[in-house]
C-alpha positions as CSV (number, residue, x, y, z in Angstrom):
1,X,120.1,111.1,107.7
2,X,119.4,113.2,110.7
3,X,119.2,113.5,114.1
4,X,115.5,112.4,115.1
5,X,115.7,109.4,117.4
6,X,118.5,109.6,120.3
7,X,120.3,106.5,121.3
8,X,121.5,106.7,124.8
9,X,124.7,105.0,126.2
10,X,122.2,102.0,127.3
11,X,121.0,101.6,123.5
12,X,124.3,101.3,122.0
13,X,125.6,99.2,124.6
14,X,122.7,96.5,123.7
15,X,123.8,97.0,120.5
16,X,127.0,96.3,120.1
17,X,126.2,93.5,122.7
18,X,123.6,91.9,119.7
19,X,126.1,92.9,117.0
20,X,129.1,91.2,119.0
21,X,131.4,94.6,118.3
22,X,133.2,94.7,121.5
23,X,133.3,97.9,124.2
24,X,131.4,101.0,123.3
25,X,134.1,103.5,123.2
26,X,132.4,106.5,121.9
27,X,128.8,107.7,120.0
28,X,128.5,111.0,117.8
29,X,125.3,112.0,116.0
30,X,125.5,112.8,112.4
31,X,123.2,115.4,111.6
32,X,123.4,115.1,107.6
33,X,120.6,113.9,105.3
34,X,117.3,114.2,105.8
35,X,114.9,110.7,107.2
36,X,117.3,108.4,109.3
37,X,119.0,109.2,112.9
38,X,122.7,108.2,112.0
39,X,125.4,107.8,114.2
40,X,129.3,107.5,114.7
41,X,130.6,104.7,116.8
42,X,133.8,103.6,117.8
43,X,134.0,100.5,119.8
44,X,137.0,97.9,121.2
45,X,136.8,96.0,117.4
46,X,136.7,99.5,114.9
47,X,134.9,102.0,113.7
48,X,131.1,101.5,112.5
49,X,128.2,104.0,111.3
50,X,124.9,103.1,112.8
51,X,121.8,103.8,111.0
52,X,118.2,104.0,112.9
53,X,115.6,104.1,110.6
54,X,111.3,104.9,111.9
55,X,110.2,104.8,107.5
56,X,112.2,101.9,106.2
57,X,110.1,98.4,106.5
58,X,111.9,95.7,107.1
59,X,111.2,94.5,103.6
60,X,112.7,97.1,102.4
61,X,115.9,96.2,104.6
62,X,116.2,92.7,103.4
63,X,116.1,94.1,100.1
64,X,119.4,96.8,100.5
65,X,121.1,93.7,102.6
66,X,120.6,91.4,99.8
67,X,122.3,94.1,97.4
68,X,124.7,94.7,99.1
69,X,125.7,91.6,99.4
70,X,126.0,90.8,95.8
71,X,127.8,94.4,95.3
72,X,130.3,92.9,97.8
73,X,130.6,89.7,95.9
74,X,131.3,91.5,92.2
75,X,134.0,94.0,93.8
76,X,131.6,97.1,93.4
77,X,132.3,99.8,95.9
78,X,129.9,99.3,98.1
79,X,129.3,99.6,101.6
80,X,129.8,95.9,104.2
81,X,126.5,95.4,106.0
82,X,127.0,94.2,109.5
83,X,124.8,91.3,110.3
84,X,123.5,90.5,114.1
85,X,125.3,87.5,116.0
86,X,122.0,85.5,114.8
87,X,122.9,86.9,111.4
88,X,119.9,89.6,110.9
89,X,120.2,92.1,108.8
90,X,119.1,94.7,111.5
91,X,118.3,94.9,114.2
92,X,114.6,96.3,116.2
93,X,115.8,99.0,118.8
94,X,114.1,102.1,120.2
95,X,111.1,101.9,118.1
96,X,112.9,101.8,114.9
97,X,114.9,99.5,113.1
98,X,119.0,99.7,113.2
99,X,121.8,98.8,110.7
100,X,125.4,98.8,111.1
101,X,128.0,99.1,108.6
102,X,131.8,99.2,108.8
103,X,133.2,102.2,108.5
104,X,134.0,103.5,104.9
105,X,137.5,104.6,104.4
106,X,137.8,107.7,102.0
107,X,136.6,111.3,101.3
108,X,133.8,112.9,100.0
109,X,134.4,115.2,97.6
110,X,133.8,118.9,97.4
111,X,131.9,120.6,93.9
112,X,135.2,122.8,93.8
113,X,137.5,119.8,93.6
114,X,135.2,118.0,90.6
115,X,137.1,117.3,87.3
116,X,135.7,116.0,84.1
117,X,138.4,112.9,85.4
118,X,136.7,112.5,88.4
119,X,132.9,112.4,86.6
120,X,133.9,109.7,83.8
121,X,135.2,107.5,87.2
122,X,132.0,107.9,88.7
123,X,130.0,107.5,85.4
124,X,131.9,104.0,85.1
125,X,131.2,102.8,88.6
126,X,127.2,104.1,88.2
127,X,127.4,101.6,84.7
128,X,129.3,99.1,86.2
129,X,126.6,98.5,89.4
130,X,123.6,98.5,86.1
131,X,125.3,96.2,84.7
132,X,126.3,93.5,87.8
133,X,122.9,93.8,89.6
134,X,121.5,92.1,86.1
135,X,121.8,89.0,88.0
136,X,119.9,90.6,91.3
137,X,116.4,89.1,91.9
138,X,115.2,91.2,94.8
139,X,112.4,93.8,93.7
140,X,111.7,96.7,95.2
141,X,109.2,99.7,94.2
142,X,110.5,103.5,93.6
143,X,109.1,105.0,97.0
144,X,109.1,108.3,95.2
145,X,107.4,107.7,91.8
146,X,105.7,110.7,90.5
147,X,102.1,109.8,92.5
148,X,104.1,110.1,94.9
149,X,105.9,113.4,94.5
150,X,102.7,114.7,93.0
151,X,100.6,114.2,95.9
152,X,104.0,116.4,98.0
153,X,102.8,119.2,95.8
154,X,99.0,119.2,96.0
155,X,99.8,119.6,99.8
156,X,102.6,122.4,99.5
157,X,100.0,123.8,97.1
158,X,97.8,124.3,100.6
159,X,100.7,126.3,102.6
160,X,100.1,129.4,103.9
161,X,103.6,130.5,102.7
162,X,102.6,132.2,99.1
163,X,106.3,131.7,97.7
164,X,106.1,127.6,98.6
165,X,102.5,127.8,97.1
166,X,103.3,129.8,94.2
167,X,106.3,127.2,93.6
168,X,103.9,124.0,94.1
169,X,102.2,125.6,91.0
170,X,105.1,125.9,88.9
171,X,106.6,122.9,90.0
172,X,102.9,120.7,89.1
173,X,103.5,121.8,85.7
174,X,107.5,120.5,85.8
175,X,106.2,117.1,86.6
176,X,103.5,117.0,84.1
177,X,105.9,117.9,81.2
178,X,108.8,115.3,82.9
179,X,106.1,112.7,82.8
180,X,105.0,113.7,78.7
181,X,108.5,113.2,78.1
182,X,109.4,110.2,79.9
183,X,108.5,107.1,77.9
184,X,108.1,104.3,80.5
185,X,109.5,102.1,77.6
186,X,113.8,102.5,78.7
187,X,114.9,99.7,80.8
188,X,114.5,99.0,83.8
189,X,116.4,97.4,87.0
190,X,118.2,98.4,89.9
191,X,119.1,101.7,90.8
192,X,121.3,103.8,93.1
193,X,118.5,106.7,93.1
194,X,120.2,108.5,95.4
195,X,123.7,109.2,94.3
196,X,124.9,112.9,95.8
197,X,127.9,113.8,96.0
198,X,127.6,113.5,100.1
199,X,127.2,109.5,99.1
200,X,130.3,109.2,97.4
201,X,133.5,107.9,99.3
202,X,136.9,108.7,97.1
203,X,140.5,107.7,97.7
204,X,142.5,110.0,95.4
205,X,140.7,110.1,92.0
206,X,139.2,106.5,92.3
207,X,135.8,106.0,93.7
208,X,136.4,103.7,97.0
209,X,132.2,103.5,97.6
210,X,129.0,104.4,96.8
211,X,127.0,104.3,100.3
212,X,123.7,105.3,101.3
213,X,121.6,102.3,99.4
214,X,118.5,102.9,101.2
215,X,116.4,104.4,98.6
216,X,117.6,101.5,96.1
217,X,114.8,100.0,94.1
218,X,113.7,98.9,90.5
219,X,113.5,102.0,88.0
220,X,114.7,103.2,84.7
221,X,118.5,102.7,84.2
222,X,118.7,106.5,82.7
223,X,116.9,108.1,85.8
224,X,119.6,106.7,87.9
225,X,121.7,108.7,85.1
226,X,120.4,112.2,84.8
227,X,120.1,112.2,88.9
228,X,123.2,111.5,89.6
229,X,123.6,114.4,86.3
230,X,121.7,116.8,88.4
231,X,123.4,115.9,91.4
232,X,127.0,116.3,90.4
233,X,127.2,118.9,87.0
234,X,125.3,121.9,88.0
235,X,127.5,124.7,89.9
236,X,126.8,128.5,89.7
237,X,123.1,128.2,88.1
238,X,124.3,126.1,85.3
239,X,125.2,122.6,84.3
240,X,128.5,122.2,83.4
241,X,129.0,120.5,79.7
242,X,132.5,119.1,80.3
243,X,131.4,117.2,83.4
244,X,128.1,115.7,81.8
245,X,129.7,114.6,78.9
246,X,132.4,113.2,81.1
247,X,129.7,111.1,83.4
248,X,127.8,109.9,80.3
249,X,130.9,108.9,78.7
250,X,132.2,107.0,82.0
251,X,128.9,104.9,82.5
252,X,128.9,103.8,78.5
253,X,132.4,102.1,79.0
254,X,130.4,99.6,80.8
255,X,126.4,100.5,79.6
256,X,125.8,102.0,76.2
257,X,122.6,104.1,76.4
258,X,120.0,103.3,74.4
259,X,118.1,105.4,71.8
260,X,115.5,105.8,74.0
261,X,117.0,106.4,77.0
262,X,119.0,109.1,75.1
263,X,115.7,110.9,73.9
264,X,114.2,110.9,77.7
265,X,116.8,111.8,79.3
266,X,115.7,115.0,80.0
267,X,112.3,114.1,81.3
268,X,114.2,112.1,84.2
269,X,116.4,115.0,84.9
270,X,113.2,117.4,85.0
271,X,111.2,114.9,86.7
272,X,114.2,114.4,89.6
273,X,115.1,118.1,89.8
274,X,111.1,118.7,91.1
275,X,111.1,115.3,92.9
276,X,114.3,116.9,95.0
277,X,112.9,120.6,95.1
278,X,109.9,119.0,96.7
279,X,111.4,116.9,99.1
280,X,114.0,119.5,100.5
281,X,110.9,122.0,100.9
282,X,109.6,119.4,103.0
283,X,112.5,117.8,104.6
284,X,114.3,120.7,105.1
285,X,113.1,124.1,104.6
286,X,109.6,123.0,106.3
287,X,111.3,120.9,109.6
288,X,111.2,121.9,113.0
289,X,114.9,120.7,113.9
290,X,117.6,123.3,114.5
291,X,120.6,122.9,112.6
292,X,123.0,120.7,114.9
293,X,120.4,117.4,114.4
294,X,119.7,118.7,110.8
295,X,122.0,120.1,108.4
296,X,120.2,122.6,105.8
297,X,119.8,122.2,102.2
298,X,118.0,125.0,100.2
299,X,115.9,123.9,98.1
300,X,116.1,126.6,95.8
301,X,118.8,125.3,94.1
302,X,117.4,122.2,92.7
303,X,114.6,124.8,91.0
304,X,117.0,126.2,89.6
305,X,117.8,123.1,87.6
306,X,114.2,122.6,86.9
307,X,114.1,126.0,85.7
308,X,117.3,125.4,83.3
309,X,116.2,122.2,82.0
310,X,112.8,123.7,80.4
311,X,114.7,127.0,79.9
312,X,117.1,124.3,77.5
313,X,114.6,121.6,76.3
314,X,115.4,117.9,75.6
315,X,117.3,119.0,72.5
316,X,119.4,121.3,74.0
317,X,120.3,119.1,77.2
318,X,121.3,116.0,74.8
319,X,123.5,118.7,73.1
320,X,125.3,119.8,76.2
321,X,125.9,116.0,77.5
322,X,127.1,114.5,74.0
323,X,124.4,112.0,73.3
C-alpha cells in the first residue's frame, strides 16, 4: 500500500457509480504499505477502502475474491469484498485494477500494547483460517518463493551503495542456509503470508479481521507461522519467548504442528526475515517517493532477526517458542 497512482474526483465518482455506493463524499490517500495506491472513501451508503493495484493480475484477484468469500462464509475475520453492480470482483480503472472493501471496524495494535493474551488470540485465528481453507480449491503460486527473492539480491548485489552490497552478500548466504533447512516436505495450503501487525484489525483483546489478503497463495502451513512469528515477537533486537510460545500455543488449539514443521521452523523464519530485509531495501529504502505517499520501514530491523536467528540456530529457536 502506497501512494503511486492518484485517483481524481472524476475516477472515484465512476466508481462508486460501477460499484452502486451512492454520493462521493470524501477521498484520502493512505500512504502505508508498500505496492498498491490505497484510498479512504466515504460516500452517501458508508465507509469503504479502495485498493488500485498496477502488479496484481486479475487471476490473482479472482483468486483473493474467492477466499474471501469462503472466509466470510466460515465466520473467519476477514475482510467483505465489494463486488461491481454486474457482480466483478474489481473493477479496470486508471490503468490498474481496483477493489473495494467495506470498511473494517477495529484497531490495530501497537508492539507496546502486545500481550502473551493477545498472541495466543491471534495464533488461534492464524490456525483456525489453516484449518477452514481445507475445503478452498483456488490455487495460487507464492509470488515471492526464494528464485524469487534470490534474484532481489543478485541485483542489490550490483548497487553502488557498498552497505546494501555488502548486505546482499550476507543476506545470499541467509537464504542458502533457510533453504538447507527448509524440507519442502511440511504441508502445504493456503496462507495469509502477509500477517503484520499493520494487517490486524482488534476490538478489545479479540481479533475482529485479518485484512490485506493480497499476497495469499499456496505455501507451507509453518511459513505462514514463523512470519507472522517474526512479524509480531521481536521488540528491542530480540524475540520475545513469552509471546512466541503464546502464538504457537494459540494456532495448535485449532492446528497441531507436525514434527516436521516443528524441525523447519527456523528455516521459514530465516528464509522470511531475508525475504522482508530484501523487499523493504527495495520497496522502501531504495524508492523515490517522499514520505506522505510512502510511509518508511527500515529495513534494518528485519536483519536483525536474520542475524538473531543464525546467531540462535534451529535448536535454540524451538527452545525459545516451546515446540
Amino acid at each position: 500500500m502506497a501512494l503511486y497512482t492518484s485517483l481524481d474526483a472524476a475516477a472515484f465518482a465512476r466508481l462508486s457509480d460501477a460499484y452502486g455506493l451512492g454520493t462521493v463524499h470524501e477521498f484520502t490517500g493512505i500512504p502505508q504499505g508498500s505496492i498498491n495506491s490505497n484510498f479512504r472513501l466515504v460516500t452517501s451508503s458508508g465507509r469503504y477502502f479502495v485498493r488500485h493495484t498496477t502488479v496484481r493480475s486479475a487471476d490473482d484477484l479472482r483468486f483473493e475474491a474467492d477466499l474471501l468469500s469462503l472466509l466470510n462464509e466460515s465466520h473467519c475475520p476477514a475482510p467483505r469484498l465489494v463486488s461491481t453492480r454486474e457482480g466483478a470482483p474489481f473493477l479496470e480503472l486508471e490503468g490498474g485494477r481496483v477493489c473495494v472493501f467495506a470498511w473494517l471496524a477495529g484497531e490495530e495494535l501497537t508492539r507496546a500494547r502486545l500481550t502473551p493474551e493477545h498472541l495466543e488470540s491471534l495464533g488461534m485465528e492464524l490456525g483456525k483460517l489453516h484449518r477452514v481453507t481445507l475445503s478452498f480449491g483456488g490455487s495460487r503460486t507464492n509470488p515471492y518463493g526464494p528464485e524469487v527473492v534470490s534474484g532481489w539480491l543478485e541485483g542489490l548485489k550490483q548497487n553502488p551503495d557498498a552497505e546494501l552490497s555488502s548486505i546482499a552478500s550476507e543476506l545470499e548466504g541467509y537464504l542458502a542456509r533457510a533453504e538447507s533447512e527448509r524440507g519442502g516436505l511440511e504441508p502445504r495450503g493456503v496462507i495469509h503470508a502477509d500477517l503484520f501487525m499493520d494487517n490486524v484489525k482488534w476490538l478489545g483483546d479479540r481479533v475482529s479481521a485479518f485484512f490485506d489478503f493480497e499476497m495469499a497463495c499456496r505455501d507451507a502451513y509453518v511459513l505462514d507461522v514463523a512470519i507472522t512469528l517474526n512479524a509480531w515477537c521481536f521488540d528491542n533486537g530480540a524475540y520475545r519467548p513469552e509471546l512466541c510460545r503464546a502464538l504457537l500455543r494459540g494456532y495448535q488449539v485449532e492446528r497441531t504442528l507436525l514434527p516436521v514443521e516443528r524441525e523447519h521452523l527456523f528455516g521459514h523464519a530465516l528464509f522470511g526475515s531475508v525475504r522482508y530485509t530484501a523487499s523493504r531495501i527495495r520497496d522502501f529504502h531504495l524508492s523515490g517517493l517522499p514520505p506522505d505517499k510512502l510511509a518508511p520501514k527500515d529495513f534494518r530491523t528485519y536483519l536483525a532477526r536474520a542475524r538473531a536467528l543464525v546467531g540462535m540456530g534451529p535448536e535454540g529457536l524451538r527452545a525459545l517458542a516451546g515446540v
